[in-house]
Biopython code that builds the backbone (N, CA, C, O; Angstrom):
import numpy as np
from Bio.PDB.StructureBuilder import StructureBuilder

atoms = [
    (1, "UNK", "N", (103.200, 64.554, 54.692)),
    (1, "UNK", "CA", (102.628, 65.861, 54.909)),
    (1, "UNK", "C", (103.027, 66.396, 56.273)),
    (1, "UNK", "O", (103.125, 65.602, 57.209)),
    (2, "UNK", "N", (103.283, 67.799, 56.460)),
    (2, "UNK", "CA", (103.566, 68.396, 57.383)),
    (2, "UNK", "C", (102.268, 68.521, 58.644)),
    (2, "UNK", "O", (101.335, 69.221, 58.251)),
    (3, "UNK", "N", (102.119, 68.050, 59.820)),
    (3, "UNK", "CA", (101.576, 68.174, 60.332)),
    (3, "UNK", "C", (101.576, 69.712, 61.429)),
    (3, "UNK", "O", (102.501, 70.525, 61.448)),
    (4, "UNK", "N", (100.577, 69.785, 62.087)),
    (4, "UNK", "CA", (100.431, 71.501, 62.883)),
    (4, "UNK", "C", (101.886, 71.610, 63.331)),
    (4, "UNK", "O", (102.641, 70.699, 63.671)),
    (5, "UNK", "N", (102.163, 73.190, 63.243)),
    (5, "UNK", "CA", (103.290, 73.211, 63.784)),
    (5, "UNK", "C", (104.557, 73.013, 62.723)),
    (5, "UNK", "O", (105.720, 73.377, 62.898)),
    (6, "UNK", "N", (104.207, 72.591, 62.010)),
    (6, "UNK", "CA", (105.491, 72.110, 60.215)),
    (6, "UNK", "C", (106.117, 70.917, 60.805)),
    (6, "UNK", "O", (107.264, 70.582, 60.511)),
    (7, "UNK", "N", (105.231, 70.145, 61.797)),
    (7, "UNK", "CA", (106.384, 69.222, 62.150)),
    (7, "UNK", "C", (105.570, 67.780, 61.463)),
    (7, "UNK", "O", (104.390, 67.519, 61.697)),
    (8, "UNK", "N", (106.463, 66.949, 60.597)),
    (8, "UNK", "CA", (105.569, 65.297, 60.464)),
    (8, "UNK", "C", (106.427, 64.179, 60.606)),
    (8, "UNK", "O", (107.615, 64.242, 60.926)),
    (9, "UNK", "N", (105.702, 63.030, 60.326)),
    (9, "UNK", "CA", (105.977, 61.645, 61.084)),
    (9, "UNK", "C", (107.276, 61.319, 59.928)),
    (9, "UNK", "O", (107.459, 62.102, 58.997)),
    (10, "UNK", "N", (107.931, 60.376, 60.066)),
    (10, "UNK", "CA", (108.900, 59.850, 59.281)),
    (10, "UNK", "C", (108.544, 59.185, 58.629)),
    (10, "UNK", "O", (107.920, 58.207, 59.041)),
    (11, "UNK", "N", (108.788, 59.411, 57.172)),
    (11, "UNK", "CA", (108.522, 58.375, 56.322)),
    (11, "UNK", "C", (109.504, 57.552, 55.657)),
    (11, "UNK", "O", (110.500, 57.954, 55.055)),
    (12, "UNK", "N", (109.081, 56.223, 55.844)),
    (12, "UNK", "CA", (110.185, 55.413, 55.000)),
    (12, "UNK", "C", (110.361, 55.254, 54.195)),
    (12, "UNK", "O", (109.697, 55.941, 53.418)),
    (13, "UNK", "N", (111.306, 54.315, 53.579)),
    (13, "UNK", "CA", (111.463, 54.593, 51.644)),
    (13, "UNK", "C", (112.512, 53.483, 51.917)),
    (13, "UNK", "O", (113.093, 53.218, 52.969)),
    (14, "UNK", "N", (112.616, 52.817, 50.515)),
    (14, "UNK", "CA", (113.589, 51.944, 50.168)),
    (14, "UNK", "C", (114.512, 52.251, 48.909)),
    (14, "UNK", "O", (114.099, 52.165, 47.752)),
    (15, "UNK", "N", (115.506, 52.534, 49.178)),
    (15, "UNK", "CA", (116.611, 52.961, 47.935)),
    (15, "UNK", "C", (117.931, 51.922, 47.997)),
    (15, "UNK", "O", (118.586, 51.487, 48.945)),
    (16, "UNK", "N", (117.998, 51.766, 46.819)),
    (16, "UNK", "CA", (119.486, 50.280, 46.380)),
    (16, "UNK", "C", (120.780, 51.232, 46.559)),
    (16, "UNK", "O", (120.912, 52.230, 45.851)),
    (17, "UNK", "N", (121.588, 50.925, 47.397)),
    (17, "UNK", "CA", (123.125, 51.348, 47.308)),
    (17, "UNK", "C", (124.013, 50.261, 47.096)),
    (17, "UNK", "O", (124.096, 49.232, 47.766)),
    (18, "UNK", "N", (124.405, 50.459, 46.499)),
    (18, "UNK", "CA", (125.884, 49.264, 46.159)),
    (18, "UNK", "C", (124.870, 48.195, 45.920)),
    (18, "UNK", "O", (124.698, 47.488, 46.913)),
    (19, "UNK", "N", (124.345, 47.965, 45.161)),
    (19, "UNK", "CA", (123.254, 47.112, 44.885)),
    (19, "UNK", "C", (122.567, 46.359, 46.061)),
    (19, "UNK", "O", (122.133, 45.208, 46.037)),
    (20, "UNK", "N", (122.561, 46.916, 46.712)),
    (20, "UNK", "CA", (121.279, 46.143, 47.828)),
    (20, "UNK", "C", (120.536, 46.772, 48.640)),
    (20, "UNK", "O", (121.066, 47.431, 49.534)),
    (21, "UNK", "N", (119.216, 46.716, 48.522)),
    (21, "UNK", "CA", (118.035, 47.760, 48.939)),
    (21, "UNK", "C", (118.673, 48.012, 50.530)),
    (21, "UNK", "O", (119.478, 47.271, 51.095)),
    (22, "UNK", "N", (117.948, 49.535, 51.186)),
    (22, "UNK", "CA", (117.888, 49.755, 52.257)),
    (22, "UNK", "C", (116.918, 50.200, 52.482)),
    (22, "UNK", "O", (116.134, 49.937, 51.571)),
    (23, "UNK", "N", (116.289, 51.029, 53.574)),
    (23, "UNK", "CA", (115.145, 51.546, 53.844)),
    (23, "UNK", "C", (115.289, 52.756, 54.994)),
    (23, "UNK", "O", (115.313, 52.372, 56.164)),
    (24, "UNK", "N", (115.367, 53.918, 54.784)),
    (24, "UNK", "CA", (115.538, 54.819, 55.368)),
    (24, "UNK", "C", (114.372, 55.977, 55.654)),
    (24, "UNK", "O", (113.787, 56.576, 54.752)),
    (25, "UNK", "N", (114.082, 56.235, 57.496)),
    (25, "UNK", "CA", (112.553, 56.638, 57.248)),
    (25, "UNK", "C", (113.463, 58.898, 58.203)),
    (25, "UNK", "O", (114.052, 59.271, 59.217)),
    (26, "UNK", "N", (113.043, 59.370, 57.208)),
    (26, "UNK", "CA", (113.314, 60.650, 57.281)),
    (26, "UNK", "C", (111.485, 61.653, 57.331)),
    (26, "UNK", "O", (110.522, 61.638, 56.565)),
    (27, "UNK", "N", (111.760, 62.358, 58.574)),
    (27, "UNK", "CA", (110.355, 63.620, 57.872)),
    (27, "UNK", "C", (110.496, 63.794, 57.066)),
    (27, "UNK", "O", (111.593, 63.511, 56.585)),
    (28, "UNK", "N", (109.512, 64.387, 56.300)),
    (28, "UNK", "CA", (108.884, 65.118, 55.519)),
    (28, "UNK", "C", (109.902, 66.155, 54.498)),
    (28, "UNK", "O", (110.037, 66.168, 53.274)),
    (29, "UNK", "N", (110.508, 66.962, 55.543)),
    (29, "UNK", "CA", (111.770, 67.946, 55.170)),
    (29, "UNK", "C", (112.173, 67.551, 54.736)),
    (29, "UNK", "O", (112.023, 67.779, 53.536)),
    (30, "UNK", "N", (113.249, 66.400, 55.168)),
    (30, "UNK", "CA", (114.115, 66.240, 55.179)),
    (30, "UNK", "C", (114.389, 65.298, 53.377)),
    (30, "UNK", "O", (115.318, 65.288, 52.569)),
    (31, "UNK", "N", (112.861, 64.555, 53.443)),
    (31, "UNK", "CA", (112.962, 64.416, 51.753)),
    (31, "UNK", "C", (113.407, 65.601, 51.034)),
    (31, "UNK", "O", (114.314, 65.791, 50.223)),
    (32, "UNK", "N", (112.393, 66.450, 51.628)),
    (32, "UNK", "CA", (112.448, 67.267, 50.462)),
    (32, "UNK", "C", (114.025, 67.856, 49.959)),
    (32, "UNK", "O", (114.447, 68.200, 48.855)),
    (33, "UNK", "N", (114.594, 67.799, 51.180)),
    (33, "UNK", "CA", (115.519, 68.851, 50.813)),
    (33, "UNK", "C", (116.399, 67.879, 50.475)),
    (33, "UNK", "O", (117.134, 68.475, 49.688)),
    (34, "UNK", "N", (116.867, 66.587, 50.571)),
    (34, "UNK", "CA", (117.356, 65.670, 50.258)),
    (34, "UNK", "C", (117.345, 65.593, 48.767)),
    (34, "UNK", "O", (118.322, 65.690, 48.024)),
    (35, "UNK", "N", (115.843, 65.364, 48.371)),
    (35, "UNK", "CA", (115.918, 65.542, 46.648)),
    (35, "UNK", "C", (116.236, 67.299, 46.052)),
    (35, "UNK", "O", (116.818, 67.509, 44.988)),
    (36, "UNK", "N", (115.903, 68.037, 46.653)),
    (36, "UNK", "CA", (116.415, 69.182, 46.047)),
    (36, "UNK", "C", (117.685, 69.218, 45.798)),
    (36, "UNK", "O", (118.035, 69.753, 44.746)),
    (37, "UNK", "N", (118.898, 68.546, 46.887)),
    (37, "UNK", "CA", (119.940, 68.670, 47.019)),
    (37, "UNK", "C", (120.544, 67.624, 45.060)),
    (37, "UNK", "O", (121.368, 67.817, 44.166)),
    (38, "UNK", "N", (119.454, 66.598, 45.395)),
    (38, "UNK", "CA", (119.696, 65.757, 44.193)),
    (38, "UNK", "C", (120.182, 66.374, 43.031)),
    (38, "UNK", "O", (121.178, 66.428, 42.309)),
    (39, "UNK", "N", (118.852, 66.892, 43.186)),
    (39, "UNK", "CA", (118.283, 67.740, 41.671)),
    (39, "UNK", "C", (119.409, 69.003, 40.949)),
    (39, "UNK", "O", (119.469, 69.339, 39.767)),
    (40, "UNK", "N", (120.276, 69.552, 42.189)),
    (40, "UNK", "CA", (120.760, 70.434, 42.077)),
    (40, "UNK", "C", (122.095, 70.293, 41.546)),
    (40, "UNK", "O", (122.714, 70.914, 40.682)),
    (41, "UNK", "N", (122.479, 68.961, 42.554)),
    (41, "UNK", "CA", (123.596, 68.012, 41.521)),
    (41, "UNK", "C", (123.278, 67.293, 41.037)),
    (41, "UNK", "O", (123.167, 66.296, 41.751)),
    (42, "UNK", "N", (122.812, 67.047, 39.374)),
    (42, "UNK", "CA", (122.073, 66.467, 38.821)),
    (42, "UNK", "C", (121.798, 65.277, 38.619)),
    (42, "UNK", "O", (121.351, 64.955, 37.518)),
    (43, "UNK", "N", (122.005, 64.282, 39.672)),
    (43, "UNK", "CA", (122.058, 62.906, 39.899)),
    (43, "UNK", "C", (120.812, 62.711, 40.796)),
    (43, "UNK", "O", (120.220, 63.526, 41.504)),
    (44, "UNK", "N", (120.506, 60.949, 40.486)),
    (44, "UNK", "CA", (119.456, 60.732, 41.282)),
    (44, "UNK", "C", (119.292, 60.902, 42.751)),
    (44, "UNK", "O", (120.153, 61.493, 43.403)),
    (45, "UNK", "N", (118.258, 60.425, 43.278)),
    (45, "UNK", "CA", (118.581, 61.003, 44.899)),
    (45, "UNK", "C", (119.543, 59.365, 45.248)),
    (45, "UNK", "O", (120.711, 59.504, 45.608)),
    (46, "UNK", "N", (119.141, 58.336, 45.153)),
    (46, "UNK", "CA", (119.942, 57.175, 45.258)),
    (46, "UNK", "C", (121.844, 57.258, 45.392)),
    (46, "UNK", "O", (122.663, 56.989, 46.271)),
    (47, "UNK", "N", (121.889, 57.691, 44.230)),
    (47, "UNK", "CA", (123.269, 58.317, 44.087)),
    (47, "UNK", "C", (123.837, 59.213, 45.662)),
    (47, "UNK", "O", (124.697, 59.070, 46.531)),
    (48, "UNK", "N", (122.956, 59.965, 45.387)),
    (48, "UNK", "CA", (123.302, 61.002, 46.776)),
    (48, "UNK", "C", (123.535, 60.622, 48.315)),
    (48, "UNK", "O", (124.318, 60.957, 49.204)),
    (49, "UNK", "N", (122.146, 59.503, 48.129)),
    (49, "UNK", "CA", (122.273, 58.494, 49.663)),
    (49, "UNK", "C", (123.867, 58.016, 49.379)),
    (49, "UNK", "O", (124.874, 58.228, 50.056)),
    (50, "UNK", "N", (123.712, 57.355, 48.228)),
    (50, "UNK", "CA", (125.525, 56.179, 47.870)),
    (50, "UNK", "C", (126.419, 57.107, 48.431)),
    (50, "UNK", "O", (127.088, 56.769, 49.407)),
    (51, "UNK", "N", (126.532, 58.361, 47.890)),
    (51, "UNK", "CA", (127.849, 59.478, 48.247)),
    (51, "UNK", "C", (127.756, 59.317, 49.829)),
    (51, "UNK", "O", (128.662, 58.852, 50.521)),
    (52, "UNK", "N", (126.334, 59.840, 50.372)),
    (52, "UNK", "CA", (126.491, 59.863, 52.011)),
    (52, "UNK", "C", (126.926, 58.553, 52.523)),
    (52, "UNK", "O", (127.843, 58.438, 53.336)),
    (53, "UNK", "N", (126.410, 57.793, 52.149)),
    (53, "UNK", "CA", (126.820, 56.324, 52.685)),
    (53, "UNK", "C", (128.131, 56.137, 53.140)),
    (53, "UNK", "O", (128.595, 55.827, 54.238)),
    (54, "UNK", "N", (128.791, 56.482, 51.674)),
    (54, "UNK", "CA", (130.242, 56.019, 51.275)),
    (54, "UNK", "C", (131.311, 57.135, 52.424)),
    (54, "UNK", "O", (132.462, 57.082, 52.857)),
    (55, "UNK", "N", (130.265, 57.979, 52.541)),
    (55, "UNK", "CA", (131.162, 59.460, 53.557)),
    (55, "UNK", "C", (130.927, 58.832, 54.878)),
    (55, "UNK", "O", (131.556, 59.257, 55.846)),
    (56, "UNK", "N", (130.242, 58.047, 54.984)),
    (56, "UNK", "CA", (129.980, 58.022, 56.786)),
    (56, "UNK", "C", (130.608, 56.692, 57.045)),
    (56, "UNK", "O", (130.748, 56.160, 58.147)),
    (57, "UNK", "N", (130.929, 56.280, 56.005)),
    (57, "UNK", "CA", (131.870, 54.748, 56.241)),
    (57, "UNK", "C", (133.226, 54.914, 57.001)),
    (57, "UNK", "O", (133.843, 54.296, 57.868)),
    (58, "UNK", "N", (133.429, 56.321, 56.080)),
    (58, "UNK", "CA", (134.885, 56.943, 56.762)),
    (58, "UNK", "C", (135.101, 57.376, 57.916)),
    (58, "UNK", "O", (136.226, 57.644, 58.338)),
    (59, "UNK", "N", (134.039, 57.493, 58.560)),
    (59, "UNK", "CA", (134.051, 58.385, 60.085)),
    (59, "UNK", "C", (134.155, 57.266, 61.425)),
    (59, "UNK", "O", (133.911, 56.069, 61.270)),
    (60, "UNK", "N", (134.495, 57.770, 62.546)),
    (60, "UNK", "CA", (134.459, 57.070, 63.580)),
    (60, "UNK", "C", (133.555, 57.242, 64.774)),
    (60, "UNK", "O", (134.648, 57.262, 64.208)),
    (61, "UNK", "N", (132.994, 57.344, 65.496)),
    (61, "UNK", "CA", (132.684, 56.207, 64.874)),
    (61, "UNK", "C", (131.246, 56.207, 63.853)),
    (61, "UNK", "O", (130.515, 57.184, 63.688)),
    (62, "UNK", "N", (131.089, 55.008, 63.307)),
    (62, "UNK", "CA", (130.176, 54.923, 62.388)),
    (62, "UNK", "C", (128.850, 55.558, 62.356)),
    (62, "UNK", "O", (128.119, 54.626, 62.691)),
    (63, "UNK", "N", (128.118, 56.554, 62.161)),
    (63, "UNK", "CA", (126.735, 56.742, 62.149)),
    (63, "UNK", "C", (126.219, 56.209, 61.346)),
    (63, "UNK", "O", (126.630, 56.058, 60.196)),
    (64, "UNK", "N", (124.702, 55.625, 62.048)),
    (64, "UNK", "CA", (123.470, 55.079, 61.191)),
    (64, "UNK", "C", (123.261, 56.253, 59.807)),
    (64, "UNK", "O", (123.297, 57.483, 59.841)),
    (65, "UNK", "N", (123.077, 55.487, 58.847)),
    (65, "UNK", "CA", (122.692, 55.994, 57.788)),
    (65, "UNK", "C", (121.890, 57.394, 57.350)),
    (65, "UNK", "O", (122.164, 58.254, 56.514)),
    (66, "UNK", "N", (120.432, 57.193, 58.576)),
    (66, "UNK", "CA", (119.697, 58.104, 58.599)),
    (66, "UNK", "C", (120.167, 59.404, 59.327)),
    (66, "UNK", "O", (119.515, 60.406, 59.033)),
    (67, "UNK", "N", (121.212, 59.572, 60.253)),
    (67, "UNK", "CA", (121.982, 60.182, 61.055)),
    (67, "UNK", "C", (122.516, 60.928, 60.405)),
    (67, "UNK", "O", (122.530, 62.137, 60.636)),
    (68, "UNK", "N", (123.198, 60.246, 59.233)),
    (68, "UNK", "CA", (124.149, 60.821, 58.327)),
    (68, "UNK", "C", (123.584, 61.795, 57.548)),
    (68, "UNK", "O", (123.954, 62.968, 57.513)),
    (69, "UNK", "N", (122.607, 61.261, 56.869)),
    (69, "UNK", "CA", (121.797, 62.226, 56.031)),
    (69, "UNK", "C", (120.959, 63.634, 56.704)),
    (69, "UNK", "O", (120.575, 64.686, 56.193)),
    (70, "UNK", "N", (120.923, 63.313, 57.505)),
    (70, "UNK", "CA", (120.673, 64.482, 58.502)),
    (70, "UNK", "C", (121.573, 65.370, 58.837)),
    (70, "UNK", "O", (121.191, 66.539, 58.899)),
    (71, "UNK", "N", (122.718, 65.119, 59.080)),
    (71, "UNK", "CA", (124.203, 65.715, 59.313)),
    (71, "UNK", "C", (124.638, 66.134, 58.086)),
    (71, "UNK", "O", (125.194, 67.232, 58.095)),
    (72, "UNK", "N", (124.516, 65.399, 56.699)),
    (72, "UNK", "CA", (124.979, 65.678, 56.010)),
    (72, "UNK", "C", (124.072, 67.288, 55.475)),
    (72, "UNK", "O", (124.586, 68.387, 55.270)),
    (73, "UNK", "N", (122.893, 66.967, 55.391)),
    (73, "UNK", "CA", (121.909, 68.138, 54.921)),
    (73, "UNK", "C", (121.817, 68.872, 55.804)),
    (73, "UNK", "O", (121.032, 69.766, 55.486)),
    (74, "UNK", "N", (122.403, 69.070, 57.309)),
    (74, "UNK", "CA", (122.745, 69.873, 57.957)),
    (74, "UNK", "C", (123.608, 70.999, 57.278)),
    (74, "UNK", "O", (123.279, 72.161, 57.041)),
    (75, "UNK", "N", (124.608, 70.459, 57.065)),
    (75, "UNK", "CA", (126.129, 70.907, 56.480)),
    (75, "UNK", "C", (126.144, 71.821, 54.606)),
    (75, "UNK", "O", (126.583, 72.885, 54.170)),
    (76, "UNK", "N", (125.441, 70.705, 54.063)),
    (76, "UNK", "CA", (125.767, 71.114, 52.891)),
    (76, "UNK", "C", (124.691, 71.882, 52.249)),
    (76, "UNK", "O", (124.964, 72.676, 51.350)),
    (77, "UNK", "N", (123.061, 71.633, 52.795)),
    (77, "UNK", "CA", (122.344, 71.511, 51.749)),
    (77, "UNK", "C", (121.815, 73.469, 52.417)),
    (77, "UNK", "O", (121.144, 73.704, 53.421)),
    (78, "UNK", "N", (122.234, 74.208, 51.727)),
    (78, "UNK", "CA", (122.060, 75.808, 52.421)),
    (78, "UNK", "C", (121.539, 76.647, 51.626)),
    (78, "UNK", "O", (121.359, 77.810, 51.986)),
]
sb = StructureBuilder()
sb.init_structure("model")
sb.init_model(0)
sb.init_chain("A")
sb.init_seg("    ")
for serial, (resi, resn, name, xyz) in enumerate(atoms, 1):
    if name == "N":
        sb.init_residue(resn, " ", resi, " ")
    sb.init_atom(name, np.array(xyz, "f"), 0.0, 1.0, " ", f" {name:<3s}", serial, name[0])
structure = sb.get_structure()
């Protein structure tokens, strides 16, 4: 939940990529718009982390996971 201000705490979550759990803790937003982004390409949100994953493998240097998804829904999710 969004706390005063629209701002809230990070919540974590555990999702399997390449078959082995991770745990990634994002606000509030940033779910949301994360699964909207899902929903919109009609794949699970899991999938979507896998795509970001697999995109930030390529970069140099490496960003943390949660970094990525932030950058990434920076970029794409409009």
């Amino acid at each position: 939940m969004a706390e005063a201000g629209g701002f809230g705490r990070p919540v974590k979550r555990s999702v399997t990529i390449a078959g082995h759990e991770t745990s990634i803790s994002l606000e509030p937003m940033f779910w949301a718009a994360l699964e909207q982004a899902a929903a919109e390409a009609g794949q699970p949100l899991s999938a979507l982390i896998a795509e970001i994953d697999s995109s930030r493998l390529e970069t140099r240097p490496i960003p943390n996971l949660t970094s990525a998804v932030r950058q990434w829904l920076f970029v794409n999710a409009r």
